[in-house]
GUDOKOL-500505 format. One line per 4 residues: their letters; for each residue y, z, x of C-alpha. Coordinates in nm, 4 decimals. Last residue first. Layout:
GUDOKOL-500505
A> Y,Z,X ~ ... .
END
This chain:
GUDOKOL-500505
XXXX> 7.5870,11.5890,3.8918 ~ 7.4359,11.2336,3.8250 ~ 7.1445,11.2298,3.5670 ~ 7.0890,10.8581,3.4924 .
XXXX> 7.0492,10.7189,3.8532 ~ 6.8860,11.0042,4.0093 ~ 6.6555,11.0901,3.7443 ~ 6.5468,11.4918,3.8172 .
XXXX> 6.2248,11.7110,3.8928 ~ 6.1526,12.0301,3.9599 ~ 5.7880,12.1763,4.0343 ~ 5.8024,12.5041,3.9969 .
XXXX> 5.7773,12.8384,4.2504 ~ 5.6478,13.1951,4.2859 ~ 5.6429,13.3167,4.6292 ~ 5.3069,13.3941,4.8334 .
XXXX> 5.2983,13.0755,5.0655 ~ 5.2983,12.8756,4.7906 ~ 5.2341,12.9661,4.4330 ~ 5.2445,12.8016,4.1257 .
XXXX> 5.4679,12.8279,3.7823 ~ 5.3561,12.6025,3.4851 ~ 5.5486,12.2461,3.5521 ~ 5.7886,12.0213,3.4929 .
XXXX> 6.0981,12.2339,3.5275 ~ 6.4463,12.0687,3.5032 ~ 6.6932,11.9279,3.7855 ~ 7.0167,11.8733,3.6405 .
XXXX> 7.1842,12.0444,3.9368 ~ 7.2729,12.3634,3.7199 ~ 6.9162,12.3538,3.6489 ~ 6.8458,12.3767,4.0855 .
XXXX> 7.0997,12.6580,4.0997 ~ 6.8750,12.8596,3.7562 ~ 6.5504,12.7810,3.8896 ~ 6.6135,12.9815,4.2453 .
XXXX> 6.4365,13.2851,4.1856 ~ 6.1520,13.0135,4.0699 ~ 6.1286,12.9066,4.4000 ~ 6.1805,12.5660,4.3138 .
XXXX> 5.8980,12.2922,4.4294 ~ 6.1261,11.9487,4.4592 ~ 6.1896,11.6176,4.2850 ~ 6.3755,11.3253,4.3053 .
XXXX> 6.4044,11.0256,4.0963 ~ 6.5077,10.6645,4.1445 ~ 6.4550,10.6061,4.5188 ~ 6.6549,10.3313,4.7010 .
XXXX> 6.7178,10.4662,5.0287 ~ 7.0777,10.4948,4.9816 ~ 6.9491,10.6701,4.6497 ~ 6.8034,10.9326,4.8274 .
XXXX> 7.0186,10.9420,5.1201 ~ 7.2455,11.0689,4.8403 ~ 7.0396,11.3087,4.6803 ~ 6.9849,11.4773,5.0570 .
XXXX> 7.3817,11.5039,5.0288 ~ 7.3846,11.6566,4.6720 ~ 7.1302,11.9114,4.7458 ~ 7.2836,12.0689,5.0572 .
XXXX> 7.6528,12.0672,4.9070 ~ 7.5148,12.2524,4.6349 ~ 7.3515,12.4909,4.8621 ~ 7.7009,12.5202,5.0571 .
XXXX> 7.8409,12.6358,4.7199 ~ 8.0042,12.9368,4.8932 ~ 7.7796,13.1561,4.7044 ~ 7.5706,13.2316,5.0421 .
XXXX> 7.7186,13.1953,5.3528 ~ 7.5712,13.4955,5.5385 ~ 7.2323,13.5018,5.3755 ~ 7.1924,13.1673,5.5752 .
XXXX> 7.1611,12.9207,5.3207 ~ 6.7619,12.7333,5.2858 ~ 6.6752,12.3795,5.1517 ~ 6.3362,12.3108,5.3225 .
XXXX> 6.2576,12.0414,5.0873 ~ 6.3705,11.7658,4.8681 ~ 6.0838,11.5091,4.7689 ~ 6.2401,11.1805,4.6604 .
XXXX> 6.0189,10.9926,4.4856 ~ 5.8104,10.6356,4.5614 ~ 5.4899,10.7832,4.5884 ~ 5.6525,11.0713,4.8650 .
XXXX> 5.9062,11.0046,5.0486 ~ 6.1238,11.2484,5.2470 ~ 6.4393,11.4624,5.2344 ~ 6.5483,11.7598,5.4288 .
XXXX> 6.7582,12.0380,5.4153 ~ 6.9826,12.2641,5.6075 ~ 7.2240,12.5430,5.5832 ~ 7.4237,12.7789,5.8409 .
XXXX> 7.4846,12.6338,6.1843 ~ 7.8409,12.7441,6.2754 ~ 8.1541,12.5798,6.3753 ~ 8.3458,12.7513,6.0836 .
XXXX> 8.0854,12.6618,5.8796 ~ 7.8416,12.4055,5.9446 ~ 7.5867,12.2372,5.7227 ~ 7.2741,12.0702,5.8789 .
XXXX> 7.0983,11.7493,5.6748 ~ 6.7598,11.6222,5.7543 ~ 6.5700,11.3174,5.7048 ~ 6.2291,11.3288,5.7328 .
XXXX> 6.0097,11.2041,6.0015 ~ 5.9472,11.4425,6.2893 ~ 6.0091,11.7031,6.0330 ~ 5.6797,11.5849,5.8087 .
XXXX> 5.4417,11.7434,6.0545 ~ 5.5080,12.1005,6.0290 ~ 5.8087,12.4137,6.1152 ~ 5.7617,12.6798,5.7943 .
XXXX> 5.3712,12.6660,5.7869 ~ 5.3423,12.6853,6.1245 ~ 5.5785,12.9552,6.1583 ~ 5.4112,13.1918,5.8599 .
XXXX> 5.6516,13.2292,5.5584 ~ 5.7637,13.5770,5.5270 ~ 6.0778,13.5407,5.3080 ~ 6.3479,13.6749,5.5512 .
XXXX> 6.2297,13.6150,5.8737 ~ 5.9897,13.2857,5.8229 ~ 6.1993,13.1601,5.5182 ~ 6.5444,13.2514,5.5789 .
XXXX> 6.5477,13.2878,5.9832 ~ 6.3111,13.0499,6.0651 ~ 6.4803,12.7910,5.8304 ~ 6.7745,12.8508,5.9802 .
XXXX> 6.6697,12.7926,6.3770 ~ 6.4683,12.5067,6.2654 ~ 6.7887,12.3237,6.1705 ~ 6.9530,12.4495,6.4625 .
XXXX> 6.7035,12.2595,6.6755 ~ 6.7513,11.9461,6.4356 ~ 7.0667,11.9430,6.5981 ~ 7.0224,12.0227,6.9395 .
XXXX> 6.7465,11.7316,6.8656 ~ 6.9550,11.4467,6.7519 ~ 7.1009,11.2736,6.4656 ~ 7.0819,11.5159,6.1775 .
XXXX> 7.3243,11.4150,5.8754 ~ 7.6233,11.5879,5.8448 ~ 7.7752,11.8387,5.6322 ~ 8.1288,12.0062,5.7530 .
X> 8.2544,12.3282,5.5830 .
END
């Protein structure tokens, strides 16, 4: 497995490619809902496996927090702990950016991966784009995974 942060545009290409396939394909989530405005400035991690595209995130600002999104494992490579790897790294740029706390909207399927990761739910479940989710949230600097 090799993480690295998205430099260019084959990359971020296969970036969108994953996120197409889990949420648009897989989950349902209209295209230009999936692929919007805050790519062009976010930072975004790929994951490769054997050579292969197969996770991504991103990371962004908002009111001085770290808002994780787009975190998606091809069905593939799932259980490998790439997810993990996926969180932790966009936690990093985090705190290389200076940010104290993060936060993210959890599908709620996935509560129990983002809990392992310290992050706990701080709010009554929502909906966006038809799947249940939470708000998440989690102190950088005093809850370290």
């Amino acid at each position: 497995m090799r993480l690295t942060r998205i430099t260019n545009e084959t990359e971020l290409h296969a970036a969108f490619n994953i996120r197409i396939a889990v949420f648009v394909e897989e989950q349902g989530v209209a295209l230009e809902v999936e692929l919007d405005e805050h790519d062009a400035y976010a930072d975004h991690v790929l994951v490769y496996f054997d050579n292969q595209p197969v996770a991504t995130g991103r990371v962004r600002i908002v009111n001085d927090t770290a808002k994780l999104e787009r975190i998606c494992v091809m069905p593939s490579h799932r259980k490998y702990g790439i997810g993990k790897a996926v969180v932790q790294a966009l936690e990093e740029i985090a705190k290389e950016k200076g940010l104290r706390k993060a936060k993210l909207h959890g599908q709620t399927q996935a509560m129990p991966f983002y809990e392992k990761l310290g992050y706990i739910s701080a709010s009554d479940e929502f909906m966006e784009e038809g799947i249940p989710h939470k708000l998440m949230i989690k102190d950088l600097i005093l809850n370290c995974v």
